[in-house]
N, C-alpha and C positions, 0 to 999 in steps of 0.2 A: 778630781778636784776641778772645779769649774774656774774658767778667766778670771773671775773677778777674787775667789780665794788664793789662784797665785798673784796675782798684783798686789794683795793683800800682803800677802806674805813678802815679797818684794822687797815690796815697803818696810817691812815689820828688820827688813835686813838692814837696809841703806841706811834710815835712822839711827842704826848702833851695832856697826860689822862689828864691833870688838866682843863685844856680847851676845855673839852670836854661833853657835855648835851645830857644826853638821856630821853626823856619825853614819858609819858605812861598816857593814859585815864584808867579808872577802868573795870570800867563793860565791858564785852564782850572783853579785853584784857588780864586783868591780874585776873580777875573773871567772871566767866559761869555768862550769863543773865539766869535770875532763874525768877517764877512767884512773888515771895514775894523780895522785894529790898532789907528787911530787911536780907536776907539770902544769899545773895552774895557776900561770903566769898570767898576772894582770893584764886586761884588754889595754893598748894601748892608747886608745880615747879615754876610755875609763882613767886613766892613768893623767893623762891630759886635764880632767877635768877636775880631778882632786888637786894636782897642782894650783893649779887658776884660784881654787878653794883656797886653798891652804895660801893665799895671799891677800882674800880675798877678806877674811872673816877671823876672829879670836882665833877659835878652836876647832879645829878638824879630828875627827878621829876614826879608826880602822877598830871596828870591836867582835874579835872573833872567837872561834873557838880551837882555831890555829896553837901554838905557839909565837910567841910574839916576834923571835929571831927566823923561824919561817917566813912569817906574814913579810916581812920586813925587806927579808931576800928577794920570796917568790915578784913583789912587789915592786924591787928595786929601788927602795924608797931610800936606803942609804946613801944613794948617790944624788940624789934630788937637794936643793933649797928648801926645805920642808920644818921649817922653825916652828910652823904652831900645830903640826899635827903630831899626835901620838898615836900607838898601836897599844891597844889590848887586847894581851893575846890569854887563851887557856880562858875564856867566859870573864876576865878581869883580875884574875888573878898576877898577870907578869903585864910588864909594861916598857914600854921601850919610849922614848921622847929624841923628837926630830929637833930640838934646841939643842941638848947637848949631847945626844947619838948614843947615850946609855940604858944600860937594860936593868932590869928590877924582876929576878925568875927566882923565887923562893923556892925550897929545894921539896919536892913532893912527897904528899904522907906514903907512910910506910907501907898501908892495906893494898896502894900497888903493884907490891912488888909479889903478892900474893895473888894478884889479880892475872898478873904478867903469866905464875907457874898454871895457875887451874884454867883460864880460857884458853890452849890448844885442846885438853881434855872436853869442853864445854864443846866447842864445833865438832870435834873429829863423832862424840856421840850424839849429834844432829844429823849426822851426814853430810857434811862441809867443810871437814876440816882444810881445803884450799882455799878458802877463804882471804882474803887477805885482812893481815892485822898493821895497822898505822900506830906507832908507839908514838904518843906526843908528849911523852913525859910526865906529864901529870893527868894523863887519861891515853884512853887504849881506845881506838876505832876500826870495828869490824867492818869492811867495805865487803859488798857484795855485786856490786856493780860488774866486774869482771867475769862472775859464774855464769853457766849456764842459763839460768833461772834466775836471774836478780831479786825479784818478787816473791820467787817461792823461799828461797834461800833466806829472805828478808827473814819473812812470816816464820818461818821453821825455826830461826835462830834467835826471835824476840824474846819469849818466852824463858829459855833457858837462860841468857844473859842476863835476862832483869831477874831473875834468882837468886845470879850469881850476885851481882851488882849491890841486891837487898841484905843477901846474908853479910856482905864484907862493908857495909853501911854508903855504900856510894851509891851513883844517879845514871841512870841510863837514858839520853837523851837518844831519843830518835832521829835520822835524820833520811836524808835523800840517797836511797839504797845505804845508808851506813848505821852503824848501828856504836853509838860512845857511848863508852862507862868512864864517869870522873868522878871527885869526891862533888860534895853537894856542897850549900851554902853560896853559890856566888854563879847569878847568872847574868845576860845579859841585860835585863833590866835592872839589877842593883847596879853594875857597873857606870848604865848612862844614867842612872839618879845620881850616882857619884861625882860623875864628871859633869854636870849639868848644875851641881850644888858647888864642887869647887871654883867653876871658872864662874859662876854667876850668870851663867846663861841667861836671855830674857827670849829668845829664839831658838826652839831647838827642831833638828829637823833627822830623823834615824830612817834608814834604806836596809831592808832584809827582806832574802825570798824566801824562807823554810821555818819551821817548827822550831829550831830553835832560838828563831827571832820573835819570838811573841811576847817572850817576858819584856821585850823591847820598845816592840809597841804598845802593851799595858801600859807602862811608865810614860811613854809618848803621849798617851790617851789623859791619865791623870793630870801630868803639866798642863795639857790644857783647860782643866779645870780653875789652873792659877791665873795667873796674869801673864802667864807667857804666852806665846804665839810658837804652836807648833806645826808639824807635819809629818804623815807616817808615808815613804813608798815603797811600795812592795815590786821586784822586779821578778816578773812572772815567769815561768816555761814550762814547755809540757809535762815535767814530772811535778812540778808542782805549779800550779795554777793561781790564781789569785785564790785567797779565804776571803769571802764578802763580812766587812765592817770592821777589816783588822787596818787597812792602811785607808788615807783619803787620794795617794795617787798610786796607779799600778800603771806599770814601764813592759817592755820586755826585755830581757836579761841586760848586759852591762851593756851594749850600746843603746840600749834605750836610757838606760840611767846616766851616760857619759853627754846625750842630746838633752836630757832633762838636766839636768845641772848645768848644760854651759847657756841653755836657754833662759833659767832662772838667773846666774850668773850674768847675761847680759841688761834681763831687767834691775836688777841690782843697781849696776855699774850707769844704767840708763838714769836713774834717779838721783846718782852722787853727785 
């Protein structure tokens, strides 16, 4: 994005923080992708910078594909001043809000628990069954990060999962050496149409690095077609790289996104 589309954008803030939405995925934005999920503890600039945010403008929000009391913890957002940002966690489906510190986690469809019994049987006749499996509740994430062969292991276990995933009517998203089966009907771009329609956004601004941020920036892409004033950044790394014409600024991983937020953040505050 060139100087003159962030001062643009700037602007488009300072004239009416209150209507104004900035949404952030977790991992690999506002926390280093680590081997263990359980360990992907928010950058603490990152963490800095959503703060400032989240005082800064209406609506902040965290929209992932975490669990929402994960995001929340790993985050340590319950212990923050954090009144206008929420988490969405499970692709939108749970939700947790930093006003009055409660969670909203509908209890997950049944085809899970089916899913739960036949994917050890699905890896071990891949040849992987150490694989590891992340239980989130309302979806099951194969990590293959930790194997041998991250890539090969990927490739080897695509195939059989999204079988499995198709037969039991759920969605297999792909991700960064991982591989999630959840049900379908709600991703991340209905989610920020949702919240971008409730709060009356006139400003919206969404941060993700991977594939399953793109229903994301689709929706980011549309609103610009309205009257609003948007912006998509993609925070980049070697596993996954920028896609050319999916976001208009690419960062690198969360300290790039923690300097571009409080850089924007200053122009903002410069304008008030």
């Amino acid at each position: 994005m060139s100087r003159t589309i962030v001062s643009e954008l700037a602007a488009a803030i300072a004239a009416d923080r209150e209507h104004c939405l900035l949404a952030t995925d977790f991992d690999g934005v506002l926390a280093p992708i680590v081997d263990d999920p359980e360990r992907a503890t928010i950058d603490p600039s990152a963490r800095q910078a959503l703060v400032r945010w989240a005082g800064l403008v209406g609506q902040v929000a965290i929209i992932t594909g975490r669990p929402a009391r994960t995001a929340v913890r790993l985050a340590g957002l319950d212990s923050a001043d954090l009144r206008s940002l929420v988490v969405l966690g499970q692709y939108g489906v749970e939700r947790w809000d930093g006003a009055s510190g409660q969670y909203h986690d509908p209890e997950p469809p049944e085809r899970l628990a089916e899913l739960r019994e036949r994917l050890p049987q699905v890896l071990s006749e891949a040849g992987w069954s150490e694989a590891v499996v992340e239980d989130k509740g309302r979806a099951l994430a194969v990590h293959t990060r930790r194997l041998p062969d991250p890539a090969g292991a990927f490739s080897d276990l695509r195939a059989p999962i999204q079988r499995l995933a198709r037969e039991l009517g759920l969605h297999l998203e792909p991700g960064k050496h991982v591989l999630e089966v959840r049900p379908t009907g709600m991703d991340k771009g209905r989610a920020l149409d949702e919240l971008a329609d409730s709060t009356g956004a006139r400003t919206v601004i969404y941060m993700g690095d991977d594939r399953g941020d793109l229903p994301a920036f689709d929706a980011v892409r549309r609103m610009s077609d309205t009257e609003r004033t948007t912006c998509g950044v993609w925070a980049a790394s070697p596993e996954q790289p920028n896609l050319p014409g999916v976001a208009d600024v690419v960062v690198e991983g969360p300290s790039g996104v923690a300097t571009w937020l409080q850089t924007l953040a200053d122009q903002v505050e410069a304008l008030a």
